[in-house]
VMD Tcl script that draws the C-alpha trace (Angstrom):
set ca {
  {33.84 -31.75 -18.61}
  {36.94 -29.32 -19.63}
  {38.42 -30.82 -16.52}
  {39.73 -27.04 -15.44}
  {39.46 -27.75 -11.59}
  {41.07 -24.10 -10.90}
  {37.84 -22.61 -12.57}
  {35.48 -24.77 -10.59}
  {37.51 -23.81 -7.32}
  {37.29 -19.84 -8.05}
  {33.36 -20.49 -9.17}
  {33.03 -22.29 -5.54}
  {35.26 -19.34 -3.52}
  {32.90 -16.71 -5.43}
  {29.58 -18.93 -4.11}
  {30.95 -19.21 -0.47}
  {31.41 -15.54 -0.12}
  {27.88 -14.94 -1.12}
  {24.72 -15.56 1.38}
  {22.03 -17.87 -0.11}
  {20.36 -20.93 1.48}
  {22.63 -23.13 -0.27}
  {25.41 -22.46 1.44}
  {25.82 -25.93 3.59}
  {25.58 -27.80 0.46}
  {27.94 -25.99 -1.34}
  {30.17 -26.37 1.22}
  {30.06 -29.85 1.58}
  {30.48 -30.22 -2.17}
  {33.61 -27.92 -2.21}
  {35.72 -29.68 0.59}
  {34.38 -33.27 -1.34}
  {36.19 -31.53 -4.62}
  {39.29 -30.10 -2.84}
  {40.03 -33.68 -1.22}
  {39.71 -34.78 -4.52}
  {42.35 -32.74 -6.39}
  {45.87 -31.54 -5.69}
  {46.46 -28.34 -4.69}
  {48.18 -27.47 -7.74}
  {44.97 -28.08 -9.76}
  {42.95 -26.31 -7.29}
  {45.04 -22.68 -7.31}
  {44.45 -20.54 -10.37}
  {46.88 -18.65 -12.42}
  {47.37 -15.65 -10.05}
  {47.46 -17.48 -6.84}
  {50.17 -19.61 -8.81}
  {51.71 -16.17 -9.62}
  {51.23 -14.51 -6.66}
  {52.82 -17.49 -4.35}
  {55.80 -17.61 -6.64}
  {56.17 -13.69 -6.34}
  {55.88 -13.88 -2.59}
  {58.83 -16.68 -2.60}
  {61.22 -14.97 -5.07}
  {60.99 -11.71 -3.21}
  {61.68 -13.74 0.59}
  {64.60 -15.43 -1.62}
  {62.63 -18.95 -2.36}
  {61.92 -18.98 1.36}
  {58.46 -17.91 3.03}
  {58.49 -15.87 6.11}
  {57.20 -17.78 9.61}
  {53.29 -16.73 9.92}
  {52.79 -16.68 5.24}
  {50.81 -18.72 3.60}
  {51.62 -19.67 0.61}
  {48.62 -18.63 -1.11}
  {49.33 -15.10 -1.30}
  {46.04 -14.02 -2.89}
  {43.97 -15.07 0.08}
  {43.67 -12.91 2.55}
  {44.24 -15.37 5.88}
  {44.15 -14.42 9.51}
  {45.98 -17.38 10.49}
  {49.68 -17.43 10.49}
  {51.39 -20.75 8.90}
  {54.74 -22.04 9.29}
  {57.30 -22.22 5.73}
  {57.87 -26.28 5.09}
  {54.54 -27.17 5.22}
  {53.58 -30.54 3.52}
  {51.05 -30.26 0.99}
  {48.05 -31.90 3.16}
  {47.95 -28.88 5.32}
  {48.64 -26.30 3.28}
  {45.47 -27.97 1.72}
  {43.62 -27.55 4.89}
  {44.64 -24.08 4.97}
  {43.11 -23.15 1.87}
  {39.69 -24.96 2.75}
  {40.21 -22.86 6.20}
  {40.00 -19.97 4.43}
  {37.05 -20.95 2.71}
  {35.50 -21.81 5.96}
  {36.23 -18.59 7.17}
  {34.14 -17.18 4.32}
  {31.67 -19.75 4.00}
  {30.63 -19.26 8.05}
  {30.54 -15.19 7.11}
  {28.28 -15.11 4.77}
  {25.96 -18.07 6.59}
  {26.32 -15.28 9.47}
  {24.70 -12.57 7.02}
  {22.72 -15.19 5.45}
  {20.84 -15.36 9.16}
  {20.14 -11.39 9.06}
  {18.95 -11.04 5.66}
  {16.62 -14.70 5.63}
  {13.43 -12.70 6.91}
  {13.49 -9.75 4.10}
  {14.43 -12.41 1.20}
  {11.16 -14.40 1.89}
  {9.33 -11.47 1.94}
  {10.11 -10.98 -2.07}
  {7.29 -12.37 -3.50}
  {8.22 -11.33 -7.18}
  {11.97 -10.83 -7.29}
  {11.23 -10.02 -11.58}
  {9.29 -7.81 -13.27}
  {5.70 -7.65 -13.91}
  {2.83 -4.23 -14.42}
  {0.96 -5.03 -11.99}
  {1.50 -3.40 -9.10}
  {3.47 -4.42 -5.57}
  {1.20 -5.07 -2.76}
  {2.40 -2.80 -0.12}
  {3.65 -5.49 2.17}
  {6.64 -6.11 -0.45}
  {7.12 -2.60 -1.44}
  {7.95 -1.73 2.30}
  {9.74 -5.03 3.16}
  {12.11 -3.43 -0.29}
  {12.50 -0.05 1.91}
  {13.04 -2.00 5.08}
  {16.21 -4.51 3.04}
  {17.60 -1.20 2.05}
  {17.96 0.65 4.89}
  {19.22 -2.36 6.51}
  {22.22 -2.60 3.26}
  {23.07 1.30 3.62}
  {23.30 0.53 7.55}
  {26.12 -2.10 6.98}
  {28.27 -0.24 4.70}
  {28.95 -2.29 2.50}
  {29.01 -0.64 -0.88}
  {28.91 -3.41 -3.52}
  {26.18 -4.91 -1.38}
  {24.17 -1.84 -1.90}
  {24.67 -0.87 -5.32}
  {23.67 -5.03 -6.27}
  {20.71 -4.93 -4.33}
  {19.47 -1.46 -5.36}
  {20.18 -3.25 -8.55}
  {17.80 -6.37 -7.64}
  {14.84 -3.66 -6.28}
  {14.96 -1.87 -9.75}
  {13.84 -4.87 -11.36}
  {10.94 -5.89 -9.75}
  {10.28 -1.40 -8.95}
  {11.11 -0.60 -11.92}
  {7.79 1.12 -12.53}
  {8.24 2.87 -9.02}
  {10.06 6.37 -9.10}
  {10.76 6.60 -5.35}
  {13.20 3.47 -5.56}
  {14.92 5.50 -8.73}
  {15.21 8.60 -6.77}
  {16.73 6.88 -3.45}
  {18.81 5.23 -5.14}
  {20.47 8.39 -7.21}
  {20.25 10.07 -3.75}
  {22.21 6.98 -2.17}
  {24.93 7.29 -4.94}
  {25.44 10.98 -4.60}
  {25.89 10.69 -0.65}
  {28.33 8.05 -1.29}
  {30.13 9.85 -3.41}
  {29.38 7.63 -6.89}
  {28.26 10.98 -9.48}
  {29.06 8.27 -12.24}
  {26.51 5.86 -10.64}
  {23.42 8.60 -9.72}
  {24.00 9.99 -13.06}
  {23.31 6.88 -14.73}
  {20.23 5.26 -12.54}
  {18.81 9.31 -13.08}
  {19.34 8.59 -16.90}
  {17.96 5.18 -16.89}
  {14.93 6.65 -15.01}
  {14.08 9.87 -16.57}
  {14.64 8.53 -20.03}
  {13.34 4.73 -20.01}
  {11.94 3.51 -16.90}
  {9.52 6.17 -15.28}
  {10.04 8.50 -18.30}
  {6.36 9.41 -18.57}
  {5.98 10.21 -14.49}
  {6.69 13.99 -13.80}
  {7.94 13.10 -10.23}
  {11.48 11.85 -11.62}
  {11.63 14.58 -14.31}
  {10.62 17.07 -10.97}
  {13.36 15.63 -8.86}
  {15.83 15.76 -11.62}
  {15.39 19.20 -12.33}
  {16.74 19.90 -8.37}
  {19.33 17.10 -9.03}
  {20.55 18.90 -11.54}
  {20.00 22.50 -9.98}
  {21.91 21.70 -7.00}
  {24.98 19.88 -9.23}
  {25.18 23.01 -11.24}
  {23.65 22.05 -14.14}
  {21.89 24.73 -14.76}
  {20.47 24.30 -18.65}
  {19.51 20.20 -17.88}
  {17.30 21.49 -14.78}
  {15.79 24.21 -16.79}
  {15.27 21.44 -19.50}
  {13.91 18.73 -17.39}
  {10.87 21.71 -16.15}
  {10.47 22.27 -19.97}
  {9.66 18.81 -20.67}
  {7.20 18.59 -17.61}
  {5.72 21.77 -18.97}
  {5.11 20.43 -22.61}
  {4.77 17.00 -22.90}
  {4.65 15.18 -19.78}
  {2.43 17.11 -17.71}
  {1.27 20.68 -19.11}
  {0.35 22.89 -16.08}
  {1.22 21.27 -13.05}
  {1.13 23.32 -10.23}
  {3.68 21.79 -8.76}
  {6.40 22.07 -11.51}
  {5.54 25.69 -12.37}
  {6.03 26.62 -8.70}
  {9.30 24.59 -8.43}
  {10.62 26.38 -11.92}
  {9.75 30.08 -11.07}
  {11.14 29.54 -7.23}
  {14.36 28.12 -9.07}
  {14.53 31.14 -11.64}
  {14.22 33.51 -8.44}
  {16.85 31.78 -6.67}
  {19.23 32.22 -9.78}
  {18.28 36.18 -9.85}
  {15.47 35.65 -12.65}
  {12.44 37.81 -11.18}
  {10.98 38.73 -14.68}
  {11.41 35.32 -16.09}
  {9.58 34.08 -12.68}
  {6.89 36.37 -13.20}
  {6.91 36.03 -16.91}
  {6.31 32.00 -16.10}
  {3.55 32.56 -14.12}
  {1.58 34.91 -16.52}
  {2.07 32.25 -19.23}
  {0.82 29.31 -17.81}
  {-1.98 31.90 -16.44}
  {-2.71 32.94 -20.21}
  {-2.55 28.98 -21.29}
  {-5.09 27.77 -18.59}
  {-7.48 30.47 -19.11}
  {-7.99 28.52 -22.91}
  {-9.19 25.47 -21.18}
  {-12.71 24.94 -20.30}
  {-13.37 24.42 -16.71}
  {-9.41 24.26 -15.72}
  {-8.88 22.95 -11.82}
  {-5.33 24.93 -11.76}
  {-6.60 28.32 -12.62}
  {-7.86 29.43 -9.30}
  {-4.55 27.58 -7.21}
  {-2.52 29.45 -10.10}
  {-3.50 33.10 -9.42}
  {-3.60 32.28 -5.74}
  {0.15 31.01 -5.62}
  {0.93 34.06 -8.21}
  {-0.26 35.97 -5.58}
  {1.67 34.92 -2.70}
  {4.83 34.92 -4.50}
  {4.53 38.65 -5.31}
  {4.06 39.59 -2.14}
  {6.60 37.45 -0.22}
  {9.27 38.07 -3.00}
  {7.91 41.45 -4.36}
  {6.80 42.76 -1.22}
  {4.30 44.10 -3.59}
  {0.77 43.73 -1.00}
  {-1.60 45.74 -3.57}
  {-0.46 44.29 -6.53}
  {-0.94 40.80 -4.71}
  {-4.53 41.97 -3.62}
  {-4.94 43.08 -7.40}
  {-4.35 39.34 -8.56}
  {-6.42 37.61 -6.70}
  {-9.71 40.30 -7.36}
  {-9.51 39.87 -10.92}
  {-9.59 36.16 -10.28}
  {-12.63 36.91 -8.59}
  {-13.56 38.87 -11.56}
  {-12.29 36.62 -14.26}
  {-13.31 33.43 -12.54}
  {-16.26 31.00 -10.68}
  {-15.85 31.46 -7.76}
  {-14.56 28.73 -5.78}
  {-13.29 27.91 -2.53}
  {-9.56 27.77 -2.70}
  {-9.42 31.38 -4.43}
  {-11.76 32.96 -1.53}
  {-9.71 31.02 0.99}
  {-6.74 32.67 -0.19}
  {-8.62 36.35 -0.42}
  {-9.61 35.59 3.66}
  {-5.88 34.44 4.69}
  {-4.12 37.03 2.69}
  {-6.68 39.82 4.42}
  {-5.66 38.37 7.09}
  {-2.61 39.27 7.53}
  {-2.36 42.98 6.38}
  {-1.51 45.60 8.81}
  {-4.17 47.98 7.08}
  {-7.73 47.73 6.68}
  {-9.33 44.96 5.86}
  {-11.58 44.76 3.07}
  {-14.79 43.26 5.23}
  {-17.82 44.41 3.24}
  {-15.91 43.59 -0.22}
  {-15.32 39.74 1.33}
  {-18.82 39.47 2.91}
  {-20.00 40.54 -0.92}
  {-17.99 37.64 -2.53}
  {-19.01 35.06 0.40}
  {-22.63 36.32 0.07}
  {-22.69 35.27 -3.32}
  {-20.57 32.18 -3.06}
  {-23.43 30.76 -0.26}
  {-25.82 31.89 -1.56}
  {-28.09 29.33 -4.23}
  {-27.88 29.99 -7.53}
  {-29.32 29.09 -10.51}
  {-26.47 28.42 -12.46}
  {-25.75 24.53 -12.69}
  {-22.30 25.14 -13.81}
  {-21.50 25.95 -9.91}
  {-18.98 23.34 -8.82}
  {-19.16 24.33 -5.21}
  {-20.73 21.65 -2.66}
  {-22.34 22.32 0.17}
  {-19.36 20.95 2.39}
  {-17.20 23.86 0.47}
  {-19.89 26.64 1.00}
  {-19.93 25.49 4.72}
  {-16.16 25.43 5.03}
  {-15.81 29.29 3.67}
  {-18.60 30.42 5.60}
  {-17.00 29.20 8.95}
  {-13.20 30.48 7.64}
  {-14.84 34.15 7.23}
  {-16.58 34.06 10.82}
  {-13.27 32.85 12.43}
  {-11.71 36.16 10.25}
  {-14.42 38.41 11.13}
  {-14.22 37.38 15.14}
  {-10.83 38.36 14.80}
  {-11.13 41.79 12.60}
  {-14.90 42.60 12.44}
  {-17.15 44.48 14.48}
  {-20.42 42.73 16.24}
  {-22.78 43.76 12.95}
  {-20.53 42.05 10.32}
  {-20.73 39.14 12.84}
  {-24.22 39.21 13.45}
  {-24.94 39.12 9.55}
  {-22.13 35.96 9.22}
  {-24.06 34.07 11.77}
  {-27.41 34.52 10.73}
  {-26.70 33.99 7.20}
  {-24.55 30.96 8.70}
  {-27.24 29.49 10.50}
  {-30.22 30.08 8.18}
  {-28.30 28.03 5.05}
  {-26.22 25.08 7.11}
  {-27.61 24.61 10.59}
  {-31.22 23.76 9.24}
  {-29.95 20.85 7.21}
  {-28.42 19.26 9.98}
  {-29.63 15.15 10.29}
  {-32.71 14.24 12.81}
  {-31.47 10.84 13.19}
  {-27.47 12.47 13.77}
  {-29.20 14.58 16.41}
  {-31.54 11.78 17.57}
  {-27.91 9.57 18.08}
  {-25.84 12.64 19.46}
  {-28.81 12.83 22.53}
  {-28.63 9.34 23.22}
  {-24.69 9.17 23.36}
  {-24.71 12.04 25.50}
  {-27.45 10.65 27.94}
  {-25.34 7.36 27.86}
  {-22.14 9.14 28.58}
  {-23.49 10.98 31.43}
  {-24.82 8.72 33.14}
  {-22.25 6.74 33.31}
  {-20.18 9.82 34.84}
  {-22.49 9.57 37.56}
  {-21.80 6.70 38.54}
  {-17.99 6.38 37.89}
  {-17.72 9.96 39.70}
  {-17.49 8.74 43.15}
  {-14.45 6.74 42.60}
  {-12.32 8.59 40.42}
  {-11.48 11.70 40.42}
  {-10.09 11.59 36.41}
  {-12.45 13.69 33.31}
  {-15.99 11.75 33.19}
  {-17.04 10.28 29.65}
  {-19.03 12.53 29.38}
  {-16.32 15.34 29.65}
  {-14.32 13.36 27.15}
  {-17.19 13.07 25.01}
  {-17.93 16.95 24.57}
  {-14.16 17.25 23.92}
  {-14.02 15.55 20.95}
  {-15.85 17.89 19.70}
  {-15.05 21.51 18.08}
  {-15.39 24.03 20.61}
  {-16.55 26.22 18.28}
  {-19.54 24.43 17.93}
  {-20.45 24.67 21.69}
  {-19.81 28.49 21.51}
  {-22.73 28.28 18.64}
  {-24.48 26.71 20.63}
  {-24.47 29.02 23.52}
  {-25.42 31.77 21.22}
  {-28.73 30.21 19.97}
  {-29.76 29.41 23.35}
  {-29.07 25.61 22.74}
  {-27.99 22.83 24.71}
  {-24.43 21.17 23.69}
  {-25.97 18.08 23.51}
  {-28.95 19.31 20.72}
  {-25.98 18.78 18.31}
  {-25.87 16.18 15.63}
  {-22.36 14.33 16.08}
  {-19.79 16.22 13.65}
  {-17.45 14.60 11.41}
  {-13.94 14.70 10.84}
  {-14.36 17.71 8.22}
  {-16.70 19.64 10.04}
  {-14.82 18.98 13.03}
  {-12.06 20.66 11.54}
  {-13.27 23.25 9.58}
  {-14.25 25.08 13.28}
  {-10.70 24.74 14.64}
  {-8.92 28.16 14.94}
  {-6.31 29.34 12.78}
  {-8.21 28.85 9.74}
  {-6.87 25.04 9.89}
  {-8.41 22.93 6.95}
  {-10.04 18.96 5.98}
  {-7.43 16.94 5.16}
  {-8.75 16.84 1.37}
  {-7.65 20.39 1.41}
  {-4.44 20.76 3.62}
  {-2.82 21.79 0.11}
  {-4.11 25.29 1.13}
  {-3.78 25.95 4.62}
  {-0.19 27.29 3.93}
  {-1.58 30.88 2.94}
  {-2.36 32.29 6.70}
  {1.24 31.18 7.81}
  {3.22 31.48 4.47}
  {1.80 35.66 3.97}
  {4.24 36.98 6.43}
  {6.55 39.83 5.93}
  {7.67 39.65 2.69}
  {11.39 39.97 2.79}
  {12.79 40.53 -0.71}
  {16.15 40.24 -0.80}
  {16.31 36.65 0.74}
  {15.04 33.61 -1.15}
  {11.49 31.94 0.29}
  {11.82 28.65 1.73}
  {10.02 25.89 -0.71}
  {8.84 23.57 1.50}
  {5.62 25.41 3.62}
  {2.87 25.10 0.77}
  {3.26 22.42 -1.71}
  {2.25 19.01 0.21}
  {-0.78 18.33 -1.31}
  {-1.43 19.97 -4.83}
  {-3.89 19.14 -6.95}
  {-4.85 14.94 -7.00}
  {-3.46 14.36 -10.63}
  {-0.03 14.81 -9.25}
  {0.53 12.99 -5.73}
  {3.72 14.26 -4.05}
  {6.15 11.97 -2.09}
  {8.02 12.93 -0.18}
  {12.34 13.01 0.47}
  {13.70 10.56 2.23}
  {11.74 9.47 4.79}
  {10.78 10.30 6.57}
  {8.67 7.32 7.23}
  {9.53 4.23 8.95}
  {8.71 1.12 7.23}
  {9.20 -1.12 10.11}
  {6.37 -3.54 11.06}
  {4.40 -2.69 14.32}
  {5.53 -4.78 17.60}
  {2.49 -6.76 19.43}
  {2.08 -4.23 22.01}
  {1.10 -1.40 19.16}
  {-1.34 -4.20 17.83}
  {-2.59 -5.11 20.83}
  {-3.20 -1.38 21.79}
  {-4.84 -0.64 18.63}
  {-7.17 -3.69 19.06}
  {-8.05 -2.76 22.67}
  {-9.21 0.70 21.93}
  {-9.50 1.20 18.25}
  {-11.85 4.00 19.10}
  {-9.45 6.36 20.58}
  {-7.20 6.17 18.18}
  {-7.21 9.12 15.04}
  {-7.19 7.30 12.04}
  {-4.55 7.42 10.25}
  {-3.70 8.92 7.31}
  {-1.46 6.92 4.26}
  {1.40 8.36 3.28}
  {3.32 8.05 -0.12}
  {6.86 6.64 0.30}
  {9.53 9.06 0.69}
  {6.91 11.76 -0.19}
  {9.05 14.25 1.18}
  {12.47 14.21 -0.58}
  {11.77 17.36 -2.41}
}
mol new
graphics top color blue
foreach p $ca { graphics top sphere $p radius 0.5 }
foreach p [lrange $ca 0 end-1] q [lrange $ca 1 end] { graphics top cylinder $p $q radius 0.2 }
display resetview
C-alpha cells in the first residue's frame, strides 16, 4: 500500500534464506514481483550505496567478474555493461541460490518440525515422544554449526520447555562451549530466577556454573537458597556444598555444614534424610579426614540416636567392610538381630523386603570375615524368618518350569551341543540361592522363582535393588582415605532420596528412535531381554 517495493524485496530475500514449507510459493511470488518492478525500485538504500561505492572506487567502471550489487554475496562472475534485464536476472539468481539452500535444509529438518506437536506454551506436560524429538533437533543444530541457527532454535524449545530445567541447563552449557558467557549468563538468569525458579536442579547446577567460572559468593549463594527456601535438607545439595567448601580449603565449614543440617533434621518427626545424612557424614570423614574411628563413632550413635533402618546398617556392614582391623561381628549381628527380629513397635518402618535385604548383605560380610559359628547363627536366623514365607503356588510354578525346561533339554540334547534350557533356566537365577540350597539338603528346583530384587540382593559385592542403587557406593567409595587430594563427586550421588530426581550431564543418552531390526528383536524374544530401566534426560551433567 506504501508502494516501498525495496522493503517488500528485503522482506522476500529474508523469507528465501529461511527453511519453511512455503518456500516454492514464495518463490514464485518473488520472481512475479521482481518482473514487475525495475531494478532500481527493487535494491534498497545500501545496495544503492554499496554499488555506487564499488563504482567510484574502480573509477565509475566495474571490474570483469562484479556484480553490481555489491551487498550480495554472488558466486557467479558478471561482465561490466550489462543491460538492465540481466543484471535483473542476476539478482533473482542470487535469490535462487538461496531459495534452493534453504529448500535443501528445509528437506533435513521436515521430519523433526512435524514432530512439534505444541510449538507454544502450555502446563501440561510434553509427552515424551516430543520432548526427545526437541533433544534429537538439537543435537542435529549443534552438529551443523551454525550458530544463529542454534541460539533461535534453543530459543523456540524454551518456549514450549520452558517448565523443563534440562533444556535451560543445555542450553547455558551450549553457550559456554561456544564461547557466548553473555548468552549462558542470561538463559542461567532467566532460569534460576523466572522460569524453573522453584526446581533445585537449576539452582544445583548453577551453583557449579558459577563455582567453576569463579564466582565464588553466587555459588555459595545459589546452595543457600536451596538450603532455605527451595528445598531445606536435600541430600544432594548439602553434599554438593560441603564437597565444594573442601575443594576451596574449607574443612571446618564442611564439617560445620554437615553437623547443622544434622542438628536441623533431628527436629523433624520421622525425617527420611537423617539416617543417609550421618551415613554420608561418615564417609566424608574418613575419605577426607582419614579419621576411621571417628567415622565408626558417627554412624553408632546413629544407631543409638536413631530407628534403625536399612540404609544406616548398610553403611555400618560396607564401612566394616573395608577396615584392615577387626571387625566388629558380634556388635553388627546385635544390631541385625534386632533389626529382623519382630517387634512390637508399629512405628517400625522396615518391610520385610528391607529386613531380607540386610540379612543377606551381613551373610555375604560374614562369609567373607566371619568364622563358621557367626555363619551358622546368620543362616539359621536367615532361614527361620524369610525362607518359611516363601509362596506354595511360586514353588508349585518354579517345579513345573523346571520339569518343562528339562525335558525339553532332553530332547534338544542330541542335536546341539549349546547350554540346555534348562541350564539357562537355573542361570537366571542367583547362585547364591543354589548354594542355600545345597546347604539345607534341597533340590534347586524346590525354589519359588525369585524376583528382580531378591535376585539381586544375593549377588556378591554387596550389589543392591535398583530402588536402592543410591547406596551401593559405600563398599567401593570407603577406600583409602587420601587427605590431601580432593574426592571425586561423581561415585555416590545417582539416586538420592525420590523427592529430588537427579539428571544427569549431557548425555549421555541417545534420543534416537530404534531401527526395525531392534523392534523386531525385541518383539521376537521380549523375554530375554532385561527390562529396561527410564532414565531422566541428561541426568548426568552434574
Amino acid at each position: 500500500m506504501r508502494e516501498e517495493w525495496s522493503r517488500i524485496a528485503a522482506i522476500y530475500t529474508r523469507i528465501l534464506e529461511t527453511p519453511n514449507q512455503q518456500l516454492d510459493r514464495y518463490f514464485t511470488s518473488f520472481k512475479e514481483f521482481a518482473a514487475s518492478r525495475p531494478l532500481s525500485e527493487l535494491r534498497t538504500s545500501e545496495e544503492v550505496a554499496a554499488v555506487a561505492d564499488a563504482s567510484s572506487e574502480n573509477g565509475g567502471h566495474l571490474n570483469e567478474g562484479e556484480h553490481p550489487d555489491a551487498a550480495e554475496p554472488s558466486s557467479k562472475p558478471v561482465s561490466a555493461g550489462l543491460t538492465e534485464a540481466e543484471e535483473l536476472d542476476k539478482y533473482v539468481a542470487i535469490r535462487e541460490e538461496m531459495y534452493k539452500k534453504a529448500k535443501e535444509f528445509d528437506s533435513k529438518i521436515i521430519g523433526f518440525e512435524a514432530a512439534i506437536r505444541r510449538p507454544y506454551f502450555h502446563v501440561r506436560p510434553l509427552n515424551v515422544a516430543e520432548l526427545e524429538n526437541w533433544h534429537n533437533y538439537l543435537d542435529f543444530i549443534e552438529r551443523e554449526g551454525d550458530f544463529n541457527k542454534v541460539v533461535k532454535l534453543y530459543e523456540r524449545c524454551l518456549i514450549a520447555c520452558a517448565n523443563y530445567p534440562e533444556y535451560w541447563i543445555r542450553y547455558v552449557l551450549c553457550m559456554e562451549a561456544s564461547g557466548s558467557m553473555d548468552l549462558a549468563d542470561n538463559a542461567l538468569a532467566r532460569a534460576s530466577q523466572v522460569f524453573v525458579k522453584r526446581q533445585p536442579e537449576i539452582h544445583i547446577f548453577a551453583a557449579r556454573f558459577k563455582e567453576q567460572n569463579g564466582d565464588i559468593p553466587g555459588a555459595r549463594a545459589a546452595y543457600q537458597l536451596v538450603h532455605v527456601e527451595i528445598s531445606p535438607g536435600l541430600l544432594e545439595a548439602i553434599i554438593r556444598h560441603a564437597n565444594m567448601e573442601h575443594r576451596l580449603g574449607n574443612l571446618e565449614d564442611a564439617i560445620s555444614l554437615y553437623e547443622q543440617v544434622i542438628s536441623i533434621e533431628k527436629g523433624k518427626e520421622h525425617s527420611q534424610t537423617l539416617p543417609l545424612l550421618y551415613a554420608q557424614y561418615s564417609r566424608f570423614v574418613y575419605l577426607v579426614l582419614g579419621n576411621a574411628e571417628k567415622a565408626r563413632d558417627i554412624l553408632v550413635k546413629a544407631t543409638e540416636d536413631l530407628q534403625l533402618s536399612k540404609p544406616l546398617l548398610e553403611a555400618l556392614i560396607h564401612f566394616e567392610s573395608i577396615q584392615p582391623s577387626s571387625k566388629q561381628i558380634d556388635y553388627l549381628d546385635s544390631l541385625v538381630d534386632k533389626f529382623i527380629l519382630p517387634s512390637t513397635d508399629s512405628s517400625n518402618p522396615a518391610s520385610a523386603v528391607e529386613k531380607e535385604e540386610i540379612s543377606s548383605i551381613f551373610i555375604e560380610f560374614l562369609g567373607l570375615y566371619g568364622d563358621t559359628q557367626s555363619i551358622k547363627r546368620a543362616e539359621d536366623r536367615h532361614a527361620k524368618f524369610f525362607l518359611p514365607h516363601r509362596s506354595t503356588s511360586e514353588f508349585r510354578k518354579r517345579h513345573a518350569e523346571d520339569y518343562l525346561a528339562s525335558e525339553k533339554a532332553k530332547v534338544a540334547k542330541p542335536y546341539s551341543s549349546a547350554p540346555s534350557p534348562a541350564q539357562s533356566l537355573m542361570g537366571a537365577y542367583p547362585s547364591a540361592q543354589n548354594q542355600w540350597a545345597a546347604g539345607y539338603n534341597l533340590q534347586p528346583q524346590a525354589w519359588p522363582p525369585a524376583t528382580q530384587a531378591q535376585g539381586q540382593q544375593w549377588t556378591p559385592g554387596y550389589s543392591q535393588p535398583a530402588a536402592y542403587s543410591g547406596y551401593s557406593g559405600y563398599a567401593s567409595s570407603y577406600t583409602t582415605p587420601q587427605v590431601p587430594t580432593s574426592v571425586p563427586q561423581t561415585a555416590a550421588y545417582g539416586a538420592y532420596p525420590p523427592a529430588y530426581p537427579v539428571q544427569p550431564a549431557f548425555p549421555q543418552q541417545s534420543y534416537a528412535q530404534p531401527t526395525a531390526a531392534v523392534a523386531a528383536a525385541a518383539t521376537v524374544a521380549p523375554a530375554q531381554q532385561p527390562a529396561s530401566v527410564p532414565q531422566a534426560y541428561y541426568g548426568n551433567y552434574y
